[in-house]
TORKOL-4160 file (C-alpha; in steps of 0.2 Angstrom, whole numbers, padded with zeros to 4 digits, m for minus):
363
<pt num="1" X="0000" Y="0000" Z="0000"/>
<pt num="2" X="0006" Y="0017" Z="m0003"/>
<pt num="3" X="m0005" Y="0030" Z="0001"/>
<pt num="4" X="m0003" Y="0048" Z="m0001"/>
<pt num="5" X="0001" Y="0063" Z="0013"/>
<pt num="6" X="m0016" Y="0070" Z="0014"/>
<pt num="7" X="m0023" Y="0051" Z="0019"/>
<pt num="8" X="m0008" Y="0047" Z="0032"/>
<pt num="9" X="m0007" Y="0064" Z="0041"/>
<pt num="10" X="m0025" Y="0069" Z="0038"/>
<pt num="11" X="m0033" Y="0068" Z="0058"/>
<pt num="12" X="m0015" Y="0081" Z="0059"/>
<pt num="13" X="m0020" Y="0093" Z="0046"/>
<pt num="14" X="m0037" Y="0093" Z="0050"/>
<pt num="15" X="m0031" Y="0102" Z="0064"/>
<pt num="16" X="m0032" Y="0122" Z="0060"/>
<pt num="17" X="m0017" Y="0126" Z="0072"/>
<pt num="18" X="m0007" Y="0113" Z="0061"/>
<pt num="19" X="m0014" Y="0113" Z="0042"/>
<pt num="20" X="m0007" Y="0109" Z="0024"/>
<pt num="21" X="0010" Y="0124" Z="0032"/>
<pt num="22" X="0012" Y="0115" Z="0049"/>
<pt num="23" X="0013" Y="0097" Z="0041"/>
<pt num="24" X="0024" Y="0105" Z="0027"/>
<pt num="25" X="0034" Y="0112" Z="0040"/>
<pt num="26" X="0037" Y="0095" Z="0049"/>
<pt num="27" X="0041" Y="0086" Z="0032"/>
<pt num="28" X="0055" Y="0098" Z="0031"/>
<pt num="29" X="0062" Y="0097" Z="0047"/>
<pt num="30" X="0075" Y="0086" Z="0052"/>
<pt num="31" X="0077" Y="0078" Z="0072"/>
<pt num="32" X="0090" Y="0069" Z="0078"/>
<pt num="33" X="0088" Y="0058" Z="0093"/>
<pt num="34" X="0099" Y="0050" Z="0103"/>
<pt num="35" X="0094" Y="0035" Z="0115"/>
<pt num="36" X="0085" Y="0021" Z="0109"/>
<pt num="37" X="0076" Y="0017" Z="0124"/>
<pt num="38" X="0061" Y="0021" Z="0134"/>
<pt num="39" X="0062" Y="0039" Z="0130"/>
<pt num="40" X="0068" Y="0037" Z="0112"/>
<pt num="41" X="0060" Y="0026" Z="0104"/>
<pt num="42" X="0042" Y="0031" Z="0107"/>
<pt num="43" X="0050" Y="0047" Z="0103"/>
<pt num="44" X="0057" Y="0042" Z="0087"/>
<pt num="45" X="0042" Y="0033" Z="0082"/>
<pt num="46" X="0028" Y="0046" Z="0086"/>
<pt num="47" X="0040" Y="0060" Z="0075"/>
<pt num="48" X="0041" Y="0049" Z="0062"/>
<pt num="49" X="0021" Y="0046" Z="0059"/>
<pt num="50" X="0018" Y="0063" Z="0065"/>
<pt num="51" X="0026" Y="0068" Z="0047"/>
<pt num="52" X="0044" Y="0071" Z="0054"/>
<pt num="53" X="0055" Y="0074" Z="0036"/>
<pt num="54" X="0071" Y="0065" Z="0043"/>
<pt num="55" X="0076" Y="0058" Z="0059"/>
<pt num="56" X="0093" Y="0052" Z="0063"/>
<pt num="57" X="0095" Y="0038" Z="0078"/>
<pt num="58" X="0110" Y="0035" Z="0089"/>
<pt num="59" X="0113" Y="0020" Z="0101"/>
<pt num="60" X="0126" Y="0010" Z="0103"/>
<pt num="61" X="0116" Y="m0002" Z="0114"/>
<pt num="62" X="0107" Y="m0022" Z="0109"/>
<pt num="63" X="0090" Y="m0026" Z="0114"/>
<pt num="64" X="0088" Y="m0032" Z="0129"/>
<pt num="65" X="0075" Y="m0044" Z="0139"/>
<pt num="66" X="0072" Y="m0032" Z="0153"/>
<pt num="67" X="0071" Y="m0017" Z="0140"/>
<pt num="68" X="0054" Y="m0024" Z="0134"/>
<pt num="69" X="0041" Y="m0020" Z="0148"/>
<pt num="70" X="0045" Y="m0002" Z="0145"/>
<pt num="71" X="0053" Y="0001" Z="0127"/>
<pt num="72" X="0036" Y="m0007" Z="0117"/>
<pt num="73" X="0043" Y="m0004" Z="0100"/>
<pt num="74" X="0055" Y="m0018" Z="0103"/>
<pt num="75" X="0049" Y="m0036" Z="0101"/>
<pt num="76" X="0057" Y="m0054" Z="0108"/>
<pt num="77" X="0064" Y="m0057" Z="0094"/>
<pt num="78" X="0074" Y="m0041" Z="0094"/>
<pt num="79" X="0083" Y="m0047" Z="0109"/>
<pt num="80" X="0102" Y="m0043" Z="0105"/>
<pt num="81" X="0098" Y="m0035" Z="0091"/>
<pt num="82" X="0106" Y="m0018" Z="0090"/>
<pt num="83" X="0092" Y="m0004" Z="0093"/>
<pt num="84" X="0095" Y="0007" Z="0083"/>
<pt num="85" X="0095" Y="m0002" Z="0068"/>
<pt num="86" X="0080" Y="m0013" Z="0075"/>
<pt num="87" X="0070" Y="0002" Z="0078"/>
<pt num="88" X="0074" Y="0011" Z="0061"/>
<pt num="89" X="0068" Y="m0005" Z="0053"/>
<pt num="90" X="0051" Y="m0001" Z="0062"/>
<pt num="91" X="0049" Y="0016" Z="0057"/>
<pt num="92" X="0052" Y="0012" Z="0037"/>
<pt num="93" X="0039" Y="0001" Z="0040"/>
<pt num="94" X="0026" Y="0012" Z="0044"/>
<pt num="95" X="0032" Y="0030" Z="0039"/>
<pt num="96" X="0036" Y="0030" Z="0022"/>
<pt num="97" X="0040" Y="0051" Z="0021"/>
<pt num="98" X="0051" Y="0051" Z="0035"/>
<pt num="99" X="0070" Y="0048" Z="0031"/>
<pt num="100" X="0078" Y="0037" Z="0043"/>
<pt num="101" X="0094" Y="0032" Z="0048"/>
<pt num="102" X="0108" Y="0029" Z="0063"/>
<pt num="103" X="0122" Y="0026" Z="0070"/>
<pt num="104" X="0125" Y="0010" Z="0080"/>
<pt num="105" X="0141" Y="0018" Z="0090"/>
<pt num="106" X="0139" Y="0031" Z="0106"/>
<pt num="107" X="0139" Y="0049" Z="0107"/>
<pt num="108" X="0156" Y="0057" Z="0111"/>
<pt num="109" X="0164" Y="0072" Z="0114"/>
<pt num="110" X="0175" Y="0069" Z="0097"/>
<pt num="111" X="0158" Y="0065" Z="0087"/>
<pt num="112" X="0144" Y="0074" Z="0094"/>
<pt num="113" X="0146" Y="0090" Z="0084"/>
<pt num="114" X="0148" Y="0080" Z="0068"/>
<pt num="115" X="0132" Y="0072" Z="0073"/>
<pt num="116" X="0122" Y="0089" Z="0076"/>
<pt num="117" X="0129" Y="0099" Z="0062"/>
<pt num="118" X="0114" Y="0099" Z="0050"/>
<pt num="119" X="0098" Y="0096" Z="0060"/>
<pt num="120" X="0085" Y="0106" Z="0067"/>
<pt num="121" X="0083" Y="0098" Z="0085"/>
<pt num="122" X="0090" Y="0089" Z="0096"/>
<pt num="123" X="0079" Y="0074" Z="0110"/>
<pt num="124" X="0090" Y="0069" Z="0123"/>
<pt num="125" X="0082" Y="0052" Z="0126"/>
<pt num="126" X="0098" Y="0045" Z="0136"/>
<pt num="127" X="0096" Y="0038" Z="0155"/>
<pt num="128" X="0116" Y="0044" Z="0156"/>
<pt num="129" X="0120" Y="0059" Z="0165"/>
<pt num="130" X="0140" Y="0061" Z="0158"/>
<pt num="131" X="0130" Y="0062" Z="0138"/>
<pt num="132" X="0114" Y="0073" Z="0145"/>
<pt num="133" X="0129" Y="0086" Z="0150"/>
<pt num="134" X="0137" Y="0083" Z="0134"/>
<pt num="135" X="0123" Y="0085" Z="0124"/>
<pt num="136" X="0118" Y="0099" Z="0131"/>
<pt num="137" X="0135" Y="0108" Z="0131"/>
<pt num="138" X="0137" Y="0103" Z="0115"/>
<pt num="139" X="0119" Y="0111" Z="0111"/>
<pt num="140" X="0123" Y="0127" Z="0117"/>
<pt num="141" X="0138" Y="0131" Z="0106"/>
<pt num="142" X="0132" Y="0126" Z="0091"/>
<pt num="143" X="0115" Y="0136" Z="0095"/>
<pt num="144" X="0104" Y="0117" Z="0094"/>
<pt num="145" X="0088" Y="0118" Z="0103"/>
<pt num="146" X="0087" Y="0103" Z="0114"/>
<pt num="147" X="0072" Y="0093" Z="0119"/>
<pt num="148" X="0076" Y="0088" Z="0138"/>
<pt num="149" X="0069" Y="0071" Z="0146"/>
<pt num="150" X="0073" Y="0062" Z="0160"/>
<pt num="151" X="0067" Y="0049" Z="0173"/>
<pt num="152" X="0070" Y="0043" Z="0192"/>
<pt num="153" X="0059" Y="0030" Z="0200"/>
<pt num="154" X="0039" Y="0036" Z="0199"/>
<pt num="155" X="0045" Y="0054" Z="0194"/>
<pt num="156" X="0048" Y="0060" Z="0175"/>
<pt num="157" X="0057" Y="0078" Z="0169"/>
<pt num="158" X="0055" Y="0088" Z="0152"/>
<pt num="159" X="0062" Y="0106" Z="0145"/>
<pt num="160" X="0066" Y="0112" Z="0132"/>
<pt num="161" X="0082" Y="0122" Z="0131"/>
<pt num="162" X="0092" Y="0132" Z="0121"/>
<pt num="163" X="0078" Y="0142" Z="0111"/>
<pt num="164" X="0083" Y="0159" Z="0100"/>
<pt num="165" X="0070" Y="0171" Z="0108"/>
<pt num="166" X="0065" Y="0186" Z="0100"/>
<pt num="167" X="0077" Y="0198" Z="0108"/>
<pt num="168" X="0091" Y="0186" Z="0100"/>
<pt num="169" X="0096" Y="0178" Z="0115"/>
<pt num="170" X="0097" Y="0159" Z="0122"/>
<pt num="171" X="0082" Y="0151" Z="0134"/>
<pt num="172" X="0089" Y="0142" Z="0147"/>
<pt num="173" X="0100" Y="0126" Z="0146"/>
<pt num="174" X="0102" Y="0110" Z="0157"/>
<pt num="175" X="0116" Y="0119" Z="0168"/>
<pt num="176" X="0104" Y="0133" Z="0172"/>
<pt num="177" X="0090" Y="0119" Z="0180"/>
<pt num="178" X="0106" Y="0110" Z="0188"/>
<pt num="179" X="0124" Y="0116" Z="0186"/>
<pt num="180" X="0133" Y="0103" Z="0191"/>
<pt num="181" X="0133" Y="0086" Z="0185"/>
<pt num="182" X="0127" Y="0073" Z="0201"/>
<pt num="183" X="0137" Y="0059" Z="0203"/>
<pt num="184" X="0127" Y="0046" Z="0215"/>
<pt num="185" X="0110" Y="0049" Z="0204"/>
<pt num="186" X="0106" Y="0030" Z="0198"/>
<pt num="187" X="0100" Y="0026" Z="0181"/>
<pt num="188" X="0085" Y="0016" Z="0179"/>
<pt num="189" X="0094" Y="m0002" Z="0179"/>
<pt num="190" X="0098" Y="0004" Z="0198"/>
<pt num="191" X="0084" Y="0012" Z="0203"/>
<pt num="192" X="0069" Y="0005" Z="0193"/>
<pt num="193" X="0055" Y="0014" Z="0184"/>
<pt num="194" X="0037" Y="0011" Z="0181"/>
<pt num="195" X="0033" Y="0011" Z="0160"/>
<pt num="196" X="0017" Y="0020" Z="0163"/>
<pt num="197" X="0028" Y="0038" Z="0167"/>
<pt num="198" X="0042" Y="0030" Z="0153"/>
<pt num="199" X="0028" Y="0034" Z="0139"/>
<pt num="200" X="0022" Y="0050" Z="0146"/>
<pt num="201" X="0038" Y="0059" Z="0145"/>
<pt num="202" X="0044" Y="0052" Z="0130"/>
<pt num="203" X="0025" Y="0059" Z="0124"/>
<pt num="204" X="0027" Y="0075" Z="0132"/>
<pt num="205" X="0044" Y="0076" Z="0123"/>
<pt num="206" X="0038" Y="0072" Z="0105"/>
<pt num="207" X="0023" Y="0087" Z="0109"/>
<pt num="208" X="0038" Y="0099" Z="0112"/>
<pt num="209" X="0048" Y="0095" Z="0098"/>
<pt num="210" X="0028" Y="0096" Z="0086"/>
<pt num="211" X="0028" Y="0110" Z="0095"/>
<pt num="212" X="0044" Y="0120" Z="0092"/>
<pt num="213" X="0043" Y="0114" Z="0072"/>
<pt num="214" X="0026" Y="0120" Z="0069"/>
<pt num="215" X="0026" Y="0135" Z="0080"/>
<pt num="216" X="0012" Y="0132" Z="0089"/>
<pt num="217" X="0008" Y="0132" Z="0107"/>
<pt num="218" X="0020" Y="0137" Z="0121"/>
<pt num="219" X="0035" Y="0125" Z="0123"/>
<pt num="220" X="0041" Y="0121" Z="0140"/>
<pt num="221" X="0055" Y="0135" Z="0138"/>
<pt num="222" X="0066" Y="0145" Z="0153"/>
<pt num="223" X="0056" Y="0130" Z="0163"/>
<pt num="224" X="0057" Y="0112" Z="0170"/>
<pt num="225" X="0042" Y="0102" Z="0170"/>
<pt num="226" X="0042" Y="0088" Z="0183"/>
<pt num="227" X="0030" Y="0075" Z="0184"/>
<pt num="228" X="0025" Y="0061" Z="0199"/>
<pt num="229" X="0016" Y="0048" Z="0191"/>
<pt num="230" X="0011" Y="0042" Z="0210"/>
<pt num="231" X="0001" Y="0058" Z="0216"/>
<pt num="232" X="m0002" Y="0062" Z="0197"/>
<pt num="233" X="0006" Y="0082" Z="0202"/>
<pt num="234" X="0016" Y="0091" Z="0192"/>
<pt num="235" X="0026" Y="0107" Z="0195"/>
<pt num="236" X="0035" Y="0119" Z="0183"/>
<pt num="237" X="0052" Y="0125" Z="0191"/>
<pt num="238" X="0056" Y="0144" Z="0184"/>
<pt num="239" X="0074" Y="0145" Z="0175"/>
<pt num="240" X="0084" Y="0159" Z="0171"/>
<pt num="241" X="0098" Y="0160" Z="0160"/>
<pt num="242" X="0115" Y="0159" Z="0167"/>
<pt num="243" X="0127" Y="0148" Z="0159"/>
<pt num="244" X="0127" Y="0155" Z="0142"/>
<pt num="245" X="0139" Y="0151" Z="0128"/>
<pt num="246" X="0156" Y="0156" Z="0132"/>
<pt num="247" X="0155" Y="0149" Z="0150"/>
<pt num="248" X="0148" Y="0131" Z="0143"/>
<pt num="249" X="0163" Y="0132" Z="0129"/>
<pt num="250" X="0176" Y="0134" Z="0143"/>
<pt num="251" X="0168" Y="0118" Z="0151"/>
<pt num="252" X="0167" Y="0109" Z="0137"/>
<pt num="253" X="0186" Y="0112" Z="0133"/>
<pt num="254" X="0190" Y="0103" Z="0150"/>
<pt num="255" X="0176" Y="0089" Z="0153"/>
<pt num="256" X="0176" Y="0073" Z="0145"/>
<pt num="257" X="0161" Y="0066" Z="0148"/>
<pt num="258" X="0165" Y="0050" Z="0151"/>
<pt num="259" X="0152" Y="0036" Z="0154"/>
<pt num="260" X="0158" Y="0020" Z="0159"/>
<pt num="261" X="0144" Y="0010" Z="0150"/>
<pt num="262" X="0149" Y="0016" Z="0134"/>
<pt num="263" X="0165" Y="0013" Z="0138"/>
<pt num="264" X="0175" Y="m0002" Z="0130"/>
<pt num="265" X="0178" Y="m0016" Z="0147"/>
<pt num="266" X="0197" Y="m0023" Z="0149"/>
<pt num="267" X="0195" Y="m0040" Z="0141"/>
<pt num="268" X="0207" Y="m0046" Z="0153"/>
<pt num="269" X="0195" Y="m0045" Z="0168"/>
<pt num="270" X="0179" Y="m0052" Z="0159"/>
<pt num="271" X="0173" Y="m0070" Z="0163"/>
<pt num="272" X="0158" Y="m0077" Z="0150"/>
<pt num="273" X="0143" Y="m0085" Z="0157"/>
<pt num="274" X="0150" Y="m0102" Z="0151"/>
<pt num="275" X="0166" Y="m0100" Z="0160"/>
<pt num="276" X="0157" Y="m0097" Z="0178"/>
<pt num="277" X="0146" Y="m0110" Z="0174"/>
<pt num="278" X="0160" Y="m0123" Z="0172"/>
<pt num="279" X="0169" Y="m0117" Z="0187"/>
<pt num="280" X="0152" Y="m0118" Z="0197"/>
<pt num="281" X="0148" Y="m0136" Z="0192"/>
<pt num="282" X="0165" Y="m0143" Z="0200"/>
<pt num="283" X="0163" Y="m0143" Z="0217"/>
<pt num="284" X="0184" Y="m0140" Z="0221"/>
<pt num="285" X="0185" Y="m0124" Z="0210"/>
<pt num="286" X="0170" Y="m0115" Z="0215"/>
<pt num="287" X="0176" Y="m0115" Z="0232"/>
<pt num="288" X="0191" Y="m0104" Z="0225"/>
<pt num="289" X="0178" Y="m0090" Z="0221"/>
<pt num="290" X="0167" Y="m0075" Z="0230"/>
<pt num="291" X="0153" Y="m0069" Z="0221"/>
<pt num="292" X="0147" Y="m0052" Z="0222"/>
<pt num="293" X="0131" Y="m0046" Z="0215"/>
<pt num="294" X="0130" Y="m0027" Z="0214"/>
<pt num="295" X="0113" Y="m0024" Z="0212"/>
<pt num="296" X="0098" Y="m0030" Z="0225"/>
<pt num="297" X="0087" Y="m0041" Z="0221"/>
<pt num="298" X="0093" Y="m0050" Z="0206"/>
<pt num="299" X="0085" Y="m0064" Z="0201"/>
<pt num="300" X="0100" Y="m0076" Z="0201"/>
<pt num="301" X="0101" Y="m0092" Z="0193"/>
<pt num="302" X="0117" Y="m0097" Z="0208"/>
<pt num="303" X="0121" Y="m0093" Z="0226"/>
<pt num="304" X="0133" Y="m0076" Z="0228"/>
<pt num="305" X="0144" Y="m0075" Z="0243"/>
<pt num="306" X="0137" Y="m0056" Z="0248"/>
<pt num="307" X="0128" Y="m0043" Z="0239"/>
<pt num="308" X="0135" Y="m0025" Z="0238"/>
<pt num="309" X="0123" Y="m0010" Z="0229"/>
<pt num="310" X="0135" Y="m0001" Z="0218"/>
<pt num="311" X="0131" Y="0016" Z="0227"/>
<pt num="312" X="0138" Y="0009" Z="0242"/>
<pt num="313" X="0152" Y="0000" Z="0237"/>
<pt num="314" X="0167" Y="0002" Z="0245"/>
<pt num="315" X="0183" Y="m0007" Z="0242"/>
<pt num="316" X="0190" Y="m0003" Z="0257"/>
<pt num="317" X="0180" Y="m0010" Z="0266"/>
<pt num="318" X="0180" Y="m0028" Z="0259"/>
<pt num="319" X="0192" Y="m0041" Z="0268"/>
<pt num="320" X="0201" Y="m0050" Z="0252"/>
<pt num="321" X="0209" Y="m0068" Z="0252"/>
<pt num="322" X="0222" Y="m0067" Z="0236"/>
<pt num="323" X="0220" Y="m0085" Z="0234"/>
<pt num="324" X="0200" Y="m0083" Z="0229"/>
<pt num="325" X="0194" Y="m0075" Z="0212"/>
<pt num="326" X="0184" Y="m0061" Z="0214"/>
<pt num="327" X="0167" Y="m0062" Z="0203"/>
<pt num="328" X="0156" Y="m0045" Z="0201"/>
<pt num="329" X="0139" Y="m0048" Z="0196"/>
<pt num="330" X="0124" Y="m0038" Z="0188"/>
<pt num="331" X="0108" Y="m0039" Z="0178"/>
<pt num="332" X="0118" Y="m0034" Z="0161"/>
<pt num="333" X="0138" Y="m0033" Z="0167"/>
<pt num="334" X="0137" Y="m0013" Z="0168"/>
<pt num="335" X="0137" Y="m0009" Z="0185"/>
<pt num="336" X="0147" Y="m0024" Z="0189"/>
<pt num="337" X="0160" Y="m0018" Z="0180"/>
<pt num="338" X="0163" Y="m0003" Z="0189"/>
<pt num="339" X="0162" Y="m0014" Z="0205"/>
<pt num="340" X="0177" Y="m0022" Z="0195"/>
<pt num="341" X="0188" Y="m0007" Z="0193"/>
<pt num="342" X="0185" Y="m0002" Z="0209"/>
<pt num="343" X="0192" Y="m0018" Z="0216"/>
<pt num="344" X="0208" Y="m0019" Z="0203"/>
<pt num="345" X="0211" Y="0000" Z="0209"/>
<pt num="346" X="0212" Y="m0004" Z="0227"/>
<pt num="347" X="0220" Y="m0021" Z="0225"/>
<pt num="348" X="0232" Y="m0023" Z="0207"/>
<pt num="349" X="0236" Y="m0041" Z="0211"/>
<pt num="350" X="0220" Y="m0046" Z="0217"/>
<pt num="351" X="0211" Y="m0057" Z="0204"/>
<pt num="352" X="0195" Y="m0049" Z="0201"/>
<pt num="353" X="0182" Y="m0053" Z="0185"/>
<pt num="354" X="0167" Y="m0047" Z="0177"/>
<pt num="355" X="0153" Y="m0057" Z="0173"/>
<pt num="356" X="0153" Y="m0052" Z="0154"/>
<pt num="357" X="0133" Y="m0045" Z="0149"/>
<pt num="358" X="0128" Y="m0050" Z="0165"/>
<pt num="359" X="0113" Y="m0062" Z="0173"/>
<pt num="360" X="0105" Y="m0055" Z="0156"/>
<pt num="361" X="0118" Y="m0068" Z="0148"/>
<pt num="362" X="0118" Y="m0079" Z="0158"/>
<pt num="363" X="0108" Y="m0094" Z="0148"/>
């Protein structure tokens, strides 16, 4: 079937406020999003049938089983698939004006500006606090408008930031609503999320970015909208802006942004699923190792020796026997790993492993 713009987009341009200009003006624009996730890939999706001209995807990450109570547009046979490309499989599928593509490798310092160069907005649909930053900065300097979401537990936050105004000036950017970058927040693998509040910010988002595109309506701009799916209450916090351009490009000059979970793991301190599973069948070897899981309540398919939430581990405070390997263990090998360079920090010669991909993996 390939029907024509008036049929797929006519509820849309029915609208007065939107028309045959707003719908034009959406087929021209272009949106790159970045996150494949909760927030992104509803994101993605919604832009694309809303008439979205072009849309750009970046994640680096696979499709994983615990994604999919949350991140709908992902199926089980998706799983290890990487997102991005599953996701712009799906779109093709159903939005025939919108021209998709992606990049299947994380957003960096050394490629984001290459990445924002010629589009119109920017949907920061990560759940990393290092690229939010980065994305942000990065918006900023190259005058991007960015399209904020974020999530923590029942609670869900959106802007929009970084919006020419009609005195010629810049709205208010990420720094402005919090100017430094937290380093104990947990992501949603840490903390947990309900999908109900997921959906409703990654909703709230795409409405911003229709919003900005067709020029209707008043964007959550020089404000933070936050939302608690418990109490269903919101609040909109007032910003001002204080960080402008040349104070975020002397940041930018000296942060790196690093994340660790995009970051490539040591080989050297990896153990596979088959590997632990062999050492755990022979009774002998299996006494030469502690297991540590990092997260609670994991569902584990073995015993662990202790269990150690990653925002309180300490190395410092663990008694080690150099004659036992060390093991860390999560739900996918992330936070784990951290554990691991933690331990191999405090104690070089201690033999200490990552369950490579985590209980995830572990088939």
């Amino acid at each position: 079937m390939k029907p024509t713009k008036n049929q797929l987009f006519k509820r849309q341009i029915t609208l007065s406020e939107i028309g045959e200009v707003g719908q034009q003006k959406l087929q021209n624009a272009s949106v790159l999003v970045v996150g494949c996730g909760g927030l992104g890939s509803p994101v993605a999706v919604y832009l694309a049938s809303s008439g979205v001209g072009k849309i750009h995807l970046v994640d680096f990450d696979t499709v994983d089983i615990t994604n999919l109570h949350r991140q709908v547009f992902y199926s089980l046979e998706d799983v290890n698939q990487p997102k991005a490309k599953v996701l712009s499989e799906f779109i093709k599928k159903r939005a025939p004006f919108t021209e998709v593509s992606f990049t299947n490798n994380p957003i960096t310092k050394e490629n984001v500006f290459e990445l924002i160069e010629n589009i119109d907005i920017v949907v920061d649909g990560t759940d990393s606090l290092p690229t939010k930053y980065l994305l942000n900065d990065a918006c900023v300097i190259k005058n991007k408008p960015l399209v904020y979401g974020s999530l923590y537990k029942f609670d869900g936050y959106v802007a929009t930031f970084n919006v020419l105004q009609k005195d010629g000036n810049y709205s208010a950017n990420l720094r402005d609503a919090f100017p430094e970058m937290a380093t104990d927040i947990p992501n949603c693998e840490e903390a947990g999320t309900l999908n109900a509040v997921v959906g409703m910010i990654a909703t709230q988002q795409v409405n911003e970015v229709l919003k900005l595109i067709t020029g209707i309506g008043k964007p959550l701009i020089n404000e933070l909208l936050i939302y608690n799916s418990l109490q269903n209450t919101q609040l909109k916090m007032k910003l001002k802006p204080r960080f402008l351009k040349d104070k975020i490009a002397k940041i930018f000059k000296v942060q790196t942004y690093f994340d660790i979970v995009c970051a490539t793991q040591n080989p050297d301190w990896q153990i596979s699923a088959k590997e632990l599973k062999q050492i755990l069948s022979h009774r002998v070897q299996s006494r030469n190792i502690e297991i540590i899981a990092v997260l609670n309540d994991l569902k584990l398919p073995f015993d662990v020796n202790k269990t150690i939430h990653i925002n309180k581990f300490d190395a410092d405070k663990i008694e080690v026997d150099y004659d036992k390997t060390y093991i860390m263990v999560c739900q996918r090998g992330l936070n784990s790993y951290k554990a691991t360079e933690k331990m191999k920090k405090k104690y070089p010669g201690l033999k200490v492993l990552n369950l490579t991909g985590g209980i995830s993996n572990y088939k």
